[in-house]
N, C-alpha and C positions, 0 to 999 in steps of 0.2 A: 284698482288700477296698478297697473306694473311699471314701476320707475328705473326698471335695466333694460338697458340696451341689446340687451343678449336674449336670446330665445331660451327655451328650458333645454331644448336640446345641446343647444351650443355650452350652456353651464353644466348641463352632466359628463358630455366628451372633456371639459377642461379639468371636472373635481377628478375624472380618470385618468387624465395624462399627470396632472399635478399627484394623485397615486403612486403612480406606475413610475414617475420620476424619482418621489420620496422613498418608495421599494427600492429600485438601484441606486441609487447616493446610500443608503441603509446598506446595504450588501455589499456595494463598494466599500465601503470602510469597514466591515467584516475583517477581522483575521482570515488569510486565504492559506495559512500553514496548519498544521495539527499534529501533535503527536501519541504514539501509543507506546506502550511499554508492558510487560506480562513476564512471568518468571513460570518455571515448571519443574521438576524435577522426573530425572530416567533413570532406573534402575540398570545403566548397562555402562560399560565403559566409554571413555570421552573417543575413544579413537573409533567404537562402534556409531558413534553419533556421529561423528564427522561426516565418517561418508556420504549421509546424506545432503552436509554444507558445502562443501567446495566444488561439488559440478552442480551445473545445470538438471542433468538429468536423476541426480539425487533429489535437488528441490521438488522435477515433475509427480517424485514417488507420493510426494505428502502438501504437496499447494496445489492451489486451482491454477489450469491453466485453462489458453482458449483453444479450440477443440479441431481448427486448421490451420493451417499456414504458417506453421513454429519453422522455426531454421535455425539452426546450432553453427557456430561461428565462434572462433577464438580455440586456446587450449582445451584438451579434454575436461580439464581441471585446474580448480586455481585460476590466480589473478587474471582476467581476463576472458572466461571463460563468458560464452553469453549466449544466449536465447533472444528472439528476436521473433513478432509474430503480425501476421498482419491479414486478422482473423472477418468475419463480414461483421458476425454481432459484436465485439467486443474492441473493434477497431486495430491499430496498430502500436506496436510500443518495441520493449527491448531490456534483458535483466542482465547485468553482468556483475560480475564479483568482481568488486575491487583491491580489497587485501584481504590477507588471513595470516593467521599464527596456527600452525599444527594442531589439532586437535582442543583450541581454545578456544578463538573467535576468527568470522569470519562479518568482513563489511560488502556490501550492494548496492546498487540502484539500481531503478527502476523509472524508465522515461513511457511514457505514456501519451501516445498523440502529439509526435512530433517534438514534444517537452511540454504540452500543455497541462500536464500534471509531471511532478518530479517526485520521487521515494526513495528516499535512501534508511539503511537500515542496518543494526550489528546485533549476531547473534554472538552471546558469550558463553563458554561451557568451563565449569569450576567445577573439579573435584570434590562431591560431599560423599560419606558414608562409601554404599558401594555403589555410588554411580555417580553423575553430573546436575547441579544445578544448570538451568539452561535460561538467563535473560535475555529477552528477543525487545528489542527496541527497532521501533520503526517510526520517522517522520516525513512528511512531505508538504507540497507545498503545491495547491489549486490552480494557480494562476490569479491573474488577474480581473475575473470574471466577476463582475457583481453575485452572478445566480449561484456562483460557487462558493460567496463568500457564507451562503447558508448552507449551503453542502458542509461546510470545513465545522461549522458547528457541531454537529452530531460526529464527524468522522474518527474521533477520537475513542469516542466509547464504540463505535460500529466496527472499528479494525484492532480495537483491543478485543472484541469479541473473537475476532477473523484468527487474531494471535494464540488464542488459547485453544482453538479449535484446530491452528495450524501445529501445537506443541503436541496437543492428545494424539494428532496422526503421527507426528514422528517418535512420538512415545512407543507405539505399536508398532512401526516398522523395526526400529532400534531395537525394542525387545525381542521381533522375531526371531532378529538377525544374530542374536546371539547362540551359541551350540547348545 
């Protein structure tokens, strides 16, 4: 004899909402920020490597971008300069360079769905030997999302991967570019 009140059905829909509740209160309190950070070294001069930081369309030479509906807006180059896209797969966002120092560093963001993710990020170029170390620091921030708040777990090592793959290409542009 069964002394609940409840059917079996009704207790397995409740052990799943009580779940699927305990999941997001879990992910809600997740850190929703992440940061990456990767160092690289180029064998070419800091003012050869610039060029591909301070405009937009330097970036496009060596990051991914999405593959329609980019719009360039702001200066050629330098502060303010920005990219803006608003792509079917990859949604809509917007990168602009917010300061830079000549051939040292240069700072960005990156808004992402309205600002439903934020990235901001500084590349630094230090004169070693005969060419530049290069630290590329990037953090962001998910939102507010439960489901992202397990996104932001892994995203640290997954776009410090993205960074070291983003330096090997500007390695190889920078070196082309040289005579």
């Amino acid at each position: 004899m069964n002394s609940s009140p409840f059917s079996l059905g009704t207790r397995i829909l409740a052990s799943g909402a009580l779940l699927l509740s305990a999941f997001l209160l879990i992910g809600f309190l997740l850190p929703s920020s992440w940061e990456s950070e990767t160092t690289g070294y180029v064998a070419a001069p800091a003012d050869i490597v610039f060029q591909f930081l301070d405009s937009p369309e330097g970036w496009q030479a060596w990051t991914p971008w999405p593959e329609s509906g980019v719009e360039r807006s702001g200066p050629e180059r330098g502060i303010g300069a920005t990219l803006s896209w608003d792509d079917q797969e990859v949604g809509t966002g917007s990168f602009t360079i917010q300061s830079l120092e000549e051939n040292s560093m240069v700072t960005y963001g990156v808004e992402i769905g309205d600002g439903a993710m934020l990235v901001s990020g500084i590349i630094t170029l230090r004169p070693e030997s005969e060419g530049v170390r290069i630290t590329w620091l990037e953090e962001g921030d998910l939102g507010r999302n439960p489901l992202m708040g397990y996104w932001a777990l892994s995203m640290s090592r997954a776009q410090s991967d993205e960074l070291v793959k983003g330096i090997e290409r500007l390695r190889e542009l920078a070196l082309a570019g040289l005579p």
